[in-house]
C-alpha positions, 0 to 999 in steps of 0.5 A: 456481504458473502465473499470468497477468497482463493488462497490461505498464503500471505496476501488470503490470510491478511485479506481474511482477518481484515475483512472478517473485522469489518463483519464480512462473511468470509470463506477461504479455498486452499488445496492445502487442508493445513492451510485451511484448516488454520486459517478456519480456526484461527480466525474463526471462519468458514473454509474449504479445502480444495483447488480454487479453480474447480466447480465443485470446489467453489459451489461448497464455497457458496459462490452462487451467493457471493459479491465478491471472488478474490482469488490469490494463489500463487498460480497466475492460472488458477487465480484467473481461472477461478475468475471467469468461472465465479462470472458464469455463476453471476459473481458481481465483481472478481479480484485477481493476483497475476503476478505477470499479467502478460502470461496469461495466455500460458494457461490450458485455456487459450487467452491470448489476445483477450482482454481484461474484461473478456477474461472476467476479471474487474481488478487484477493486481501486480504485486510487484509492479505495484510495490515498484509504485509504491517504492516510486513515491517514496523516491519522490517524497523522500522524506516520506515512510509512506505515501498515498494519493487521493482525488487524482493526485491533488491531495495525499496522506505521507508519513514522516518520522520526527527528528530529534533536532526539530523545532516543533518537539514538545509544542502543543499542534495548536502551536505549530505554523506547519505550511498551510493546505495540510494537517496533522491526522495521526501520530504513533508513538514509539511505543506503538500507541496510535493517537487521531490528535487534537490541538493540545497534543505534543509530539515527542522525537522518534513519532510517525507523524502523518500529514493529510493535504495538498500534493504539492506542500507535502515535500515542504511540510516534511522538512519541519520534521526533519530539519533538512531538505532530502534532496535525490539526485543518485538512486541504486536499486539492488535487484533486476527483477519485476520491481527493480525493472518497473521501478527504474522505468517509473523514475525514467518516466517522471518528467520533473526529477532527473534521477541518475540511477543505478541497477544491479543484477546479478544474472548475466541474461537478465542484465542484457534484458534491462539494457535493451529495456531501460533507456537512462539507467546504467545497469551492472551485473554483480559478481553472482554470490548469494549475499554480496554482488554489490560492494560498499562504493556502489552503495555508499554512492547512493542518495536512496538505495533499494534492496528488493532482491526478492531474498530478504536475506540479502537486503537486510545484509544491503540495508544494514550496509547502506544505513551504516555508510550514511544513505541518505534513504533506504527504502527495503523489501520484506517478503516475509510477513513475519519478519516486519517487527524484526526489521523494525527493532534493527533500524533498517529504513522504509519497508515495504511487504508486497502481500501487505501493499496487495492486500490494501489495494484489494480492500477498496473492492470490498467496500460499497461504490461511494469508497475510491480508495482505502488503504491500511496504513503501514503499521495496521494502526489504523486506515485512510479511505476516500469517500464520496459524499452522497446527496442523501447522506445525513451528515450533507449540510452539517458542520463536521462538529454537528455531524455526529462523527465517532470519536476516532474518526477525522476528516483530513481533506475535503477536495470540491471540485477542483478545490483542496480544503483543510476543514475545521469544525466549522466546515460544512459538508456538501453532496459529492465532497470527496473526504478522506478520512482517518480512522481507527479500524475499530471506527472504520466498520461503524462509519457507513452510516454516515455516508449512505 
């Protein structure tokens, strides 16, 4: 599959290297010839220098041929831009990272009252309101680092850490009475070490243990790791920007928690804004300075708090702070890339990278139509998809033992209908059988066989 993507930063650059592992042909576009030159050779792939949005630019990209334009600058206009005119050159599907979608009509090409599809974009991406998503469902899930939901939010993959005092360390799985509707699909180590276990594997105190089942056992089954019930009635978010704004209105919008919840800003307009915006939340304006417009009160308060400022400087500081004085979760925003194993090694809480989370959300887009969903998942050990299971497939009427799968592959969940099966290796596979796998990246790019 050719595919082109506009923009060497962050997001282009993970996209890139994920991609060109799965045996894509990839060519990238930057105005900047360092940047695509890097890029070029680093990963050794085809790139060309150039704006994004300009015919000539594009036709040295070979946009004629390709499946695929994702286009992510960080210029709203340019992504859009480069959007429609893949589609006049027949592009069957275009991704674009708008970081304000409702600003698209600021561009010189009047787009006011267009819509998604008449502007020619298949999938646009928020990053920020994404992440907003993302940090909800570990608000949610509180016990949770991270979250995905699968099949209409009937089955979920969530991953916990095991604490030192529970029962289950150093028991063999095949032992343990975890809550039935979920299982245990992988586990990494501290070292590192990733591992799609079986029945004689032990877990040791401080693993990312990650759980596959139904939805609503998931907060149930966390509390074997932790011994404890996180409960969430106090949240405090840092920062008034896109994701704190659509954080506060996802937790308002839920219907089964009632969460108080605290916002601090430290721009004065924006304060105002978030107030005539948000209905339940109490917003604050801080005292302005680059590192303290909170105080240890406000943080200590907290039963979760959320440093996404958009200054990784400052929420390291707020993070640091919060574990300190005992929050019960600290979920934190990393802007930089680069700075993920930093955060790592100082202990800080949950993160969350924005040009990661973007970055997972496109892949689904580059993989064939029987793939609804597929996400690395936070340590980039390894990657969760949802599948569906065509009637041709090879594996249809098979037992998962006698369907030849790869070592480093697992069916976690199998959801029938309105039914959510655990399987074992006596489960038999039927047409359109949602799956949701786990496998290891490796792995991953020699699956399609089965499932074609």
């Amino acid at each position: 599959m050719h595919i082109v993507i506009i923009g060497g930063g962050d997001v282009g650059y993970q996209l890139a290297r994920d991609l060109k592992d799965k045996h894509q042909k990839i060519v990238v576009v930057d105005k900047n010839p360092a940047t695509a030159r890097m890029m070029g050779e680093k990963l050794d792939l085809a790139f060309v220098t150039g704006n994004g949005a300009n015919l000539e630019v594009l036709e040295k990209a070979d946009i004629r041929s390709a499946q695929i334009l994702i286009a992510v600058t960080e210029s709203d206009e340019v992504n859009i831009i480069a959007c429609m005119i893949a589609k006049t050159f027949g592009v069957p599907h275009t991704v674009a990272r708008v970081r304000n979608p409702e600003s698209a009509g600021s561009i010189d090409v009047d787009t006011r009252g267009l819509t998604q599809t008449q502007l020619q974009i298949d999938l646009i991406i928020s990053p920020k309101r994404t992440t907003a998503q993302e940090i909800a469902k570990r608000v949610l899930f509180p016990d949770a680092t991270e979250v995905e939901e699968y099949a209409g939010g009937r089955a979920m993959h969530m991953a916990v850490k095991v604490a030192a005092n529970a029962e289950l360390v150093n028991r063999p799985l095949r032992d343990l009475e975890l809550p039935k509707g979920c299982l245990i699909a992988g586990i990494r180590r501290e070292d590192g070490v990733f591992v799609l276990p079986g029945g004689g594997d032990r877990l040791e105190e401080g693993d990312k243990v990650y759980l596959v089942g139904k939805s609503e056992i998931m907060n149930e089954a966390g509390r074997f790791f932790h011994r404890s019930d996180t409960r969430i009635e106090r949240v405090v978010i840092l920062g008034g920007g896109e994701i704190g704004f659509s954080l506060a209105n996802l937790l308002e919008a839920d219907k089964q928690k009632s969460f108080f919840i605290k916002l601090i800003e430290k721009d004065e307009e924006r304060v105002e804004m978030l107030n005539r915006s948000l209905g339940r939340t109490l917003v604050v304006q801080g005292d302005g300075t680059d590192l303290c417009y909170f105080n240890e009160e406000e943080i200590a308060e907290a039963d979760v708090l959320v440093a996404a400022t958009g200054d990784d400087r400052i929420n390291l500081v707020a993070s640091l702070l919060g574990r300190r004085l005992g929050v019960k979760k600290v979920i934190t925003e990393i802007t930089r890339i680069r700075y993920a194993s930093l955060y790592r090694t100082l202990e800080v809480g949950d993160t969350v990278n924005p040009h990661l989370i973007t970055a997972a959300k496109i892949l689904r887009y580059t993989r064939r139509g029987d793939v609804l969903s597929l996400s690395l998942l936070q340590d980039e050990v390894a990657e969760t998809m949802e599948r569906i299971l065509p009637a041709t497939s090879p594996v249809v009427g098979k037992k998962i033992s006698a369907a030849g799968f790869p070592q480093g592959l697992l069916v976690g969940t199998i959801v029938r209908g309105r039914e959510v099966i655990i399987p074992d290796g006596d489960t038999r596979l039927r047409p359109d059988d949602h799956l949701i796998l786990f496998s290891t990246p490796e792995v991953s790019r020699r699956t399609d066989r089965y499932f074609s």
